[in-house]
C-alpha positions, 0 to 999 in steps of 0.5 A: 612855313611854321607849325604856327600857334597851336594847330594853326598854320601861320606861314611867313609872309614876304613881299610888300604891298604896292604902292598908292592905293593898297590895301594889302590883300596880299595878292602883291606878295604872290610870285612877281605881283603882276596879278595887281593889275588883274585884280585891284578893286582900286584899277579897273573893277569888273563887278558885272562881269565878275557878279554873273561868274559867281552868282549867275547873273547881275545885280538887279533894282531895288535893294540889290543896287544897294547892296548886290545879287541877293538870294534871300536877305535874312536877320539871324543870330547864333543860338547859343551864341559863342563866347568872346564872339563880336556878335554871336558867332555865326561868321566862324561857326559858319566856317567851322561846320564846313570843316567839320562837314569835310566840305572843305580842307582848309580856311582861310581866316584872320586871328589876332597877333599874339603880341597885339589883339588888334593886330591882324594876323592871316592864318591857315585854319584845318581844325574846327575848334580853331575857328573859335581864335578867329573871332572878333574884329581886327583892324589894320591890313591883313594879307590874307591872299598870300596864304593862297600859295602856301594853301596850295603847296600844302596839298588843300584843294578845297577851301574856304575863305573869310574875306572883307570886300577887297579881298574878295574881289581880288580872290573871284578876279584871280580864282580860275587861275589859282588851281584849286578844286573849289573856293568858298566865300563868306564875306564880312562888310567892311567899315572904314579901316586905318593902321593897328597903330593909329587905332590904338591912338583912337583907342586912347581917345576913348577910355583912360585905360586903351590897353583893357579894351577888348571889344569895339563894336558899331552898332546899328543903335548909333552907339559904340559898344566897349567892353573891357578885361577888367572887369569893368561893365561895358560902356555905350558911346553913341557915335555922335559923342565919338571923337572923329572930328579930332582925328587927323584928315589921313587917320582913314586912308584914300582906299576906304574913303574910295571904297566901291563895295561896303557889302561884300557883293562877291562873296557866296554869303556875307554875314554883317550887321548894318541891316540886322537892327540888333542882330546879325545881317545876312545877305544869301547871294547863291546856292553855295551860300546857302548850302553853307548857311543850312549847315547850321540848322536850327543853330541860326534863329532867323527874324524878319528885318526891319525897316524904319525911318527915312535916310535921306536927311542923315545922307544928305548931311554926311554929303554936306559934310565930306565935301568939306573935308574933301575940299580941304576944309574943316568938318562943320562941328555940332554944338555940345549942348546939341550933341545929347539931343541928337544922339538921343534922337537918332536911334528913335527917329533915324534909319534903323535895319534895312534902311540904315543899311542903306544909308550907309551904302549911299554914304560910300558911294557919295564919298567915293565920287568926292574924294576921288574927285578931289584927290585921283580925277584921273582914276574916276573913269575906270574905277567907279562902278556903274553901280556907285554912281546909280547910288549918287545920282539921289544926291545930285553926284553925277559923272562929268567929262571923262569921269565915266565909261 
């Protein structure tokens, strides 16, 4: 292990992921790596049983067969917010405050590669100050669960972790084993991810100068907000105008496109941005996260969610859609004289908060079913989640022979 940069802890990594589906959670790089079969979303998942551990019970109708066990749903920002944060900066100031509190002895979190800010770099975090060089997203697969060992060794009994959904499953599926103290969860929901390389390619489809871009953010607007260290002004792409249909059919792996948690369902509190509708989205899921969140106080400003449009037509379509490509066909293209008309359309008349939270959420379920469908028939039975098929059952997805259990 090394002192790492500054106070951070940045312990060397060794073993590998496995092979298939993987997104390197780290939890393959730990001792011998048998704890996979325990505990890869991509087996055999147990979210009842791992729901009623952490939250003391299961998620029930309504909005948590979307989006999980749900103590309060909230929209927040940071006041003032932080600089250089992807939103406001409450995902780290939430994880700061516990260590300042003394609640907790360490975090684990993700920084940025000093040779790559894209490149993600798990990092052991024991001072607040430090939180502020987890900010912003990353995008390629960090392992962050093999600082779990080094965490321990180093004497923390406490800690806290900022996950994305397969590494928070992997964590609560192993967490009685692993002999800390207590373990708390702030979970981020994930978006589709690909390798830091082949995002640099997509950063090249973007601006004639890849290389300044400093931040990439979806927004629930439709657009993609880029900002850049040269003192350009930001740029507003809206998604439609993205080159998505120019990327390779691998560009996102089988994992993300097989993906039975966009929402982070057992993390303590999950902090995102599908429902925020311009702010940030919280999902409160149990006491401990919201003990973690009135740590913050006035801090965090709180406006009711919004809740507009209907989804069922942009689903729909998105069905349409990964049917082809989950058949080996080309994506339909829309016309390019459509395309203005629609990306301006969209943020005035398509699902906005809550319901685009949703949307999004069904959009997954339905993916997961096709490509698994079509790539691992053989898996479907113990890896799709009751709660995965509830959501494609609107759209006519329902388990055939063998495909449930």
């Amino acid at each position: 292990m090394d002192g790492g940069t500054g106070r951070f802890v940045v312990p060397e990594i060794g073993g590998a992921p496995r092979p298939g589906l993987c997104t390197d959670c780290g939890v393959s790089r730990l001792g011998d790596g048998k704890a996979c079969g325990q505990a890869c979303q991509f087996i055999a998942p147990e979210y009842p049983a791992l729901e009623q551990r952490v939250h003391g019970r299961q998620a029930g109708a309504g909005d948590e067969a979307f989006f999980g066990v749900t103590r309060a749903m909230l929209r927040a920002r940071l006041e003032p917010a932080a600089d250089g944060a992807q939103w406001t900066g409450l995902t780290t100031a939430l994880a700061a405050e516990l260590l300042r509190a003394g609640a907790v002895d360490a975090v684990l979190a993700t920084a940025a590669d000093p040779q790559d800010r894209w490149q993600p770099r798990p990092v052991i975090v024991t001072e607040p100050a430090d939180m502020a060089r987890c900010r912003g997203m990353r995008m390629g697969f960090g392992p962050l669960l093999a600082l779990l060992e080094p965490a321990r060794l180093a004497g923390h009994r406490r800690l806290a972790v900022i996950g994305v959904p397969c590494q928070v499953y992997a964590l609560r599926a192993l967490e009685r084993d692993l002999g800390f103290d207590e373990i708390t969860v702030i979970g981020t929901p994930c978006s589709d991810n690909t390798t830091t390389a082949r995002f640099h390619t997509f950063l090249a489809r973007l601006d004639a100068r890849p290389e300044t871009i400093s931040y990439l953010e979806f927004r629930a607007d439709y657009r993609v907000e880029l900002r850049f260290d040269d003192g350009r002004k930001p740029r507003f792409v809206p998604f439609l105008k993205l080159p998505l249909s120019d990327l390779p059919a691998d560009f996102f792996p089988m994992t993300c496109k097989t993906c039975v948690d966009y929402t982070n369902r057992l993390a303590d509190i999950t902090v995102g941005y599908m429902g925020g509708d311009g702010d940030q989205w919280l999902i409160v899921r149990n006491a401990r996260g919201q003990a973690v969140l009135d740590r913050l106080g006035a801090r965090v400003v709180t406006r009711p969610l919004t809740d507009k449009g209907r989804r069922e037509a942009a689903v729909r379509g998105f069905v349409a859609n990964t049917e082809r490509a989950a058949g080996g066909l080309p994506l339909r293209r829309m016309p390019d004289w459509v395309r203005p008309i629609v990306a301006w359309l969209q943020p005035r008349t398509g699902p906005r908060g809550v319901e685009f939270a949703r949307a999004r959420v069904e959009m997954k379920a339905v993916e997961t079913v096709l490509h698994l469908r079509r790539a691992h028939p053989a898996r479907m039975k113990n890896m799709i989640p009751d709660h995965v098929w509830q959501l494609a059952a609107r759209y006519g997805l329902t388990p055939g022979e063998g495909e449930r259990r």
